[in-house]
N, C-alpha and C positions, 0 to 999 in steps of 0.2 A: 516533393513529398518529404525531402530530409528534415527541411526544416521544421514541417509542420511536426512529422514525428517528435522532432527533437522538442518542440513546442508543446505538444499532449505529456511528455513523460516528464520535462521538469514541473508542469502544474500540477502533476499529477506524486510528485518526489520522489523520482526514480533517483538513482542515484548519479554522477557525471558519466560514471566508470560505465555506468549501463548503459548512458546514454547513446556516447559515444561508439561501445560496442554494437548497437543496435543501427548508428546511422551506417557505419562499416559495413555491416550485412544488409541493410536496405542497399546502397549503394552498390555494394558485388552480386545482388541478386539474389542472395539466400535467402527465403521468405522460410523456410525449416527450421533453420539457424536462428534466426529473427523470430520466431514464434517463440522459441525455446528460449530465449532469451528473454523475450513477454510476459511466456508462465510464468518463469522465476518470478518476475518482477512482482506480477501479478499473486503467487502463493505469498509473497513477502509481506506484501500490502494487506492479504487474509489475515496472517499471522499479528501483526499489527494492531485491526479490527477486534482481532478476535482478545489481547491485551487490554485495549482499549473497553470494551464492552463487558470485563471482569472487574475496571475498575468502576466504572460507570454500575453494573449491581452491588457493587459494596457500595457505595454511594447511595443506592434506593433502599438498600438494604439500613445504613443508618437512620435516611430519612424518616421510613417504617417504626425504627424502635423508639426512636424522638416521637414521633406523632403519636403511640401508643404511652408514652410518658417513660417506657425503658430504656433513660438515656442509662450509655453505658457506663 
């Protein structure tokens, strides 16, 4: 399962550091530890998204004012 884990979180751009922590507690059995470890990764990846997706509405947001003729 280590590797596969370790496989899902690089495709996924978990970071080494995570990764590594994650196969750690996969291996010693802490599935607690190992979740909590996943949230992080996981609110990370939100936070990212959520970056991501402000720049992407400025972006629709220019295409709008161009299409209306209000280039800025």
């Amino acid at each position: 399962m280590s590797e596969t884990l370790a496989t899902f979180l690089t495709d996924i751009g978990v970071s080494q550091e995570n990764i590594t922590k994650a196969e750690k507690l996969n291996r010693a059995g802490k599935s607690d530890e190992l979740q909590t470890v996943l949230r992080t990764c996981r609110c990370g990846l939100i936070e990212e998204m959520h970056r991501v997706q402000k720049k992407v509405d400025t972006l629709d947001y220019l295409l709008t004012q161009i299409q209306k003729g209000d280039i800025l």
